[in-house]
N, C-alpha and C positions, 0 to 999 in steps of 0.2 A: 212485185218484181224488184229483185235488190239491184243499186245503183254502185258503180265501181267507183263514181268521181269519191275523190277525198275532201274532207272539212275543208273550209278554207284556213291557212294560219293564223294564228291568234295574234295582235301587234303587241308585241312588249314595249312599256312604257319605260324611261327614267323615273316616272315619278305617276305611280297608278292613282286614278282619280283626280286626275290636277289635267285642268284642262291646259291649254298649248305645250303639253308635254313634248321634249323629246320622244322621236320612236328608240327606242333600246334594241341595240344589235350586236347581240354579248358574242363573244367565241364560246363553245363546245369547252366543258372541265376540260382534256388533256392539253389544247392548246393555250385554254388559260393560264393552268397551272405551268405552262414554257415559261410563255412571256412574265407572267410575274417574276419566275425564278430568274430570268436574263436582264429584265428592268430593275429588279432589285438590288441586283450583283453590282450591274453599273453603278449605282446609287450609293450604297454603301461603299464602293473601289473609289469614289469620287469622295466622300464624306470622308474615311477613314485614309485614304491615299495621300491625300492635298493639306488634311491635316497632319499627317507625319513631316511632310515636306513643310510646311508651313515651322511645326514643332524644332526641325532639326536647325533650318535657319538661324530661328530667334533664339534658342538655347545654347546652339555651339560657337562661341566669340570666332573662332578659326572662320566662321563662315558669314562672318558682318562685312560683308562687302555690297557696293549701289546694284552689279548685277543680281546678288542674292539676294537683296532686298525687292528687288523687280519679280523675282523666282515667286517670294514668298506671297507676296502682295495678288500677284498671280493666281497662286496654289489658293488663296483666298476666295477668288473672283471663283473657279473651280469649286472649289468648298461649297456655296451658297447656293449653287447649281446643282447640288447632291442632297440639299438639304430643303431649298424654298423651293427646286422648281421638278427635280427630277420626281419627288416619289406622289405628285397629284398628275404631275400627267401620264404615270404610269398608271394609275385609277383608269382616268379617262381613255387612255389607248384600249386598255385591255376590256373595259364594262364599255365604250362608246358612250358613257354619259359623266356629268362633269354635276358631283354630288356635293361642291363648297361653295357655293350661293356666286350672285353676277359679281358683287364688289371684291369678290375675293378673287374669280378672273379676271379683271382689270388690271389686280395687283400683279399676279401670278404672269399675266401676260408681260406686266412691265417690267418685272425682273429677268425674266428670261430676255428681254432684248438687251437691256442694262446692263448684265453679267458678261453675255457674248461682244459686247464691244469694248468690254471693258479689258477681255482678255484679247481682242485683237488691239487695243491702245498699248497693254502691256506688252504684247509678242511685237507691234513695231518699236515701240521705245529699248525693245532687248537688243532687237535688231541693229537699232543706230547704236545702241550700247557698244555690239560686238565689232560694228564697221571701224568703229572708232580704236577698238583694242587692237586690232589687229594690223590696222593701215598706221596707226601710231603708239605703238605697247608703252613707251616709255613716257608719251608725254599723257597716256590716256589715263593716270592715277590723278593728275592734275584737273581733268577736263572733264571727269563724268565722276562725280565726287558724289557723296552720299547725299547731301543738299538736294546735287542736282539730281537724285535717283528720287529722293522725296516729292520732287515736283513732279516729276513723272508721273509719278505710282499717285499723287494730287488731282492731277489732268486724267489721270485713267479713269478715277473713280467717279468725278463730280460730270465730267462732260457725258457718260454715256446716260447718271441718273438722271438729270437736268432734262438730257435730249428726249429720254422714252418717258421717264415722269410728262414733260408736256404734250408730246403727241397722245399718250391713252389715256390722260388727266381731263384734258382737254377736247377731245371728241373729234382732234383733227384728223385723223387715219384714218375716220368711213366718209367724210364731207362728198357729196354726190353720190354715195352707196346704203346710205339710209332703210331704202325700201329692200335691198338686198342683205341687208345685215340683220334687222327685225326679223327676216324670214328666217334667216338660219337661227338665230338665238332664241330656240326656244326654251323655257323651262328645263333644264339639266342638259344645257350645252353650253360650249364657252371654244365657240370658234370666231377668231377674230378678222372680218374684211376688213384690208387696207387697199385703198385708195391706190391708182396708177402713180399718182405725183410722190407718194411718202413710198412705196416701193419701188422707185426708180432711184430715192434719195437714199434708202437703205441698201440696196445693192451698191451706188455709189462710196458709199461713207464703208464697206465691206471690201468691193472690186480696188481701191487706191491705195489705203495702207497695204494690201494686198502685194500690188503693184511695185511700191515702195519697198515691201521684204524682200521681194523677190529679185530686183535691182541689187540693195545692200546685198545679198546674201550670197551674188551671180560675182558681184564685186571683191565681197570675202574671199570668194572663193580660189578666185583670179590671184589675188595676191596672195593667199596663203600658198600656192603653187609656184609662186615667183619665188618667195621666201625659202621655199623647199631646195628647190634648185639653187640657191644662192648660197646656202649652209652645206648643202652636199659639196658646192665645187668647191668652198674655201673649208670643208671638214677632215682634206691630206694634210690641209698648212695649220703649223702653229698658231693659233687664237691667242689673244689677250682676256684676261679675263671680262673685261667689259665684253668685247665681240662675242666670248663665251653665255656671259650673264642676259646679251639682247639675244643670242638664239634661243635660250631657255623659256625666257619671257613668251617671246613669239610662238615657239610651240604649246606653251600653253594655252597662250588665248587663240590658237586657230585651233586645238580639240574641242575648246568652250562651244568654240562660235559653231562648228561642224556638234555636235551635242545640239545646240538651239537650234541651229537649223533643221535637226531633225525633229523640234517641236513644232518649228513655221510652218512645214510640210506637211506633219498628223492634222492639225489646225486646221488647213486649206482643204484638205480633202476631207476632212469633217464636215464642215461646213457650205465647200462651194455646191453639192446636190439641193441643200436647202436654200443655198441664195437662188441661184436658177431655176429650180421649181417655183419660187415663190413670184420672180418675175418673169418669168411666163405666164403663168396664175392668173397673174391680175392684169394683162392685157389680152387673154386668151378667155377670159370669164369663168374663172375658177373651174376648170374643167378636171383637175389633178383628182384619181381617185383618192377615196381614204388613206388605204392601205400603203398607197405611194407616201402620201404624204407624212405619214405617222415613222413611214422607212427613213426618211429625209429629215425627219427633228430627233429619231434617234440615234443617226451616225452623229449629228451634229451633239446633242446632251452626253454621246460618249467621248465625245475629244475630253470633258473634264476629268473622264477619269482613266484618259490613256497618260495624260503627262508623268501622273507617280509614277507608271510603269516605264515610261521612255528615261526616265532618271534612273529608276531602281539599275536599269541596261546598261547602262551610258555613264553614269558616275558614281565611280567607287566610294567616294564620301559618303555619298547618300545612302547606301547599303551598308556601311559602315554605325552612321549615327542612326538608323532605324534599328540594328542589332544590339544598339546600348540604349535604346530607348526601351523596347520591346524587353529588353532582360531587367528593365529596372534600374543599372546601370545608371541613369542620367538620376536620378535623385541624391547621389554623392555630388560632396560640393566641388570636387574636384571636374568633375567630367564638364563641367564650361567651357575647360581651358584643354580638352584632350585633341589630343592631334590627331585630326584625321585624314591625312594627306600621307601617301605612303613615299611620295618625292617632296622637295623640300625645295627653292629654290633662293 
């Protein structure tokens, strides 16, 4: 007599015949072939995006200013994010298994945390950049000078590799999670438990510059409206050309600051789903499904490649020097010095 029950399923491995394998839990071809095409896209929009931005910066002298030097340094931090960290955890999202050995998720892991604080050290230091142009336009050429934009873009780079170089160098991020870390990591995985204490300090070091944008930029915004109204009532009476030359000024840098601030904002809400899942996570005992969690590192890995696009919108420069790049254009000696500013002030 024939029996209706069905075989049981087969486990698929990460890596067949190797004992403490990963189990393998691949998606179905159509929905693979999605997500590769949409992790890709990111990847490349981030690689290619950050580098035009990066390119337009350093190439057009019109555009050597401490803000744009912060932009490009930025568009940097972005870059490395498209290039070291987005296209292997696109691997791992889409196969669930993580096929480039443990030392090379060590690294992978420490870049990704390196990179993301590096672009929030950059998006606050923009930030005091812009409080400063706006609340003071004319004495702000004096006071945030390219020096002091180098230090910046200094502090951005070395405090965030310093911080995540030692925490995953070092072994300090699972200290009391040992016996729960060995379990997860088996052979073709490369999922990282961190510790309550380094996840409360990482939301921290996240939640304040946070806090701090969001002050400067509530502040910006406060006075850019004061400013608005101040030029309207005295815009019936004759101006001096100074009174002329400071309204000029000040509209310009409260467009800037309103442009970045709509980077502040892509950024926060890139990001805050992964800060909060991840501490929850780890006072709740990792209970976050996969699929959650894999949603929450890829809003976060696209903030790098929504910035070209929030420029490409936002500032005509920028779509200007990507159309003489793009046509070739920038290989004449001349085009260093081309104007790309359709006002002048």
């Amino acid at each position: 007599m024939g029996s209706n029950s069905s075989p049981p399923a087969v486990l698929q491995l990460c890596y067949e015949n190797v004992n403490g394998s990963c189990v393998k839990t691949p998606y179905s071809l159509g929905p693979r072939v999605v997500l590769y095409a949409v992790f890709s896209s990111g990847a490349v929009l981030a690689v290619f995006g950050n580098l035009l931005v990066m390119a337009a910066i350093l190439h057009f002298k019109q555009l050597h200013s401490p803000t744009n030097f912060l932009l490009a340094s930025l568009a940097c931090a972005d870059f490395w994010v498209g290039i070291s960290v987005m296209p292997f955890s696109m691997v791992r999202s889409v196969e669930s298994c993580w096929y480039f050995g443990r030392g090379f998720c060590t690294f992978h892991t420490c870049c990704d945390v390196a990179f993301c604080y590096s672009s929030l050290f950059h998006l606050c230091f923009i930030s005091i950049d812009r409080y400063i142009a706006v609340t003071d336009p004319l004495v702000y050429p004096t006071r945030f000078t390219v020096s002091v934009s180098a230090i910046c873009i200094g502090v951005s780079w070395i405090v965030p590799l310093v911080y995540s170089g030692a925490v995953f160098y070092t072994g300090a991020y699972d200290d009391g999670l040992e016996e729960v870390s060995s379990a997860l990591n088996c052979i073709g995985g490369c999922q990282v438990v961190v510790n309550q204490n380094w996840v409360l300090i990482d939301f921290l070091s996240f939640f304040i510059p946070t806090l701090v944008m969001i002050i400067l930029y509530s502040n910006i915004f406060l006075v850019a409206r004061q400013q608005a109204k101040k030029i309207e009532n005295v815009g019936s009476k004759l101006e001096s050309s100074s009174e002329s030359y400071k309204a000029r000024v000040a509209r310009r840098e409260r467009k800037a600051a309103k442009t970045l601030g709509v980077t502040v904002v892509a950024f926060m809400i890139s990001w805050l789903p992964y800060s909060i899942d991840s501490l929850i996570d780890a006072f709740m005992g990792f209970i976050t499904p996969a699929y959650i969690y894999e949603i929450c590192v890829w809003c976060a890995y696209y903030n790098s490649a929504m910035n070209p696009l929030i420029y490409a919108l936002f500032y005509p420069w920028f779509k200007k020097a990507v159309r003489v790049i793009m046509s070739g254009q920038v290989f004449k000696n001349s085009s260093a010095t081309m104007n790309l500013f359709s006002e002048q002030i």
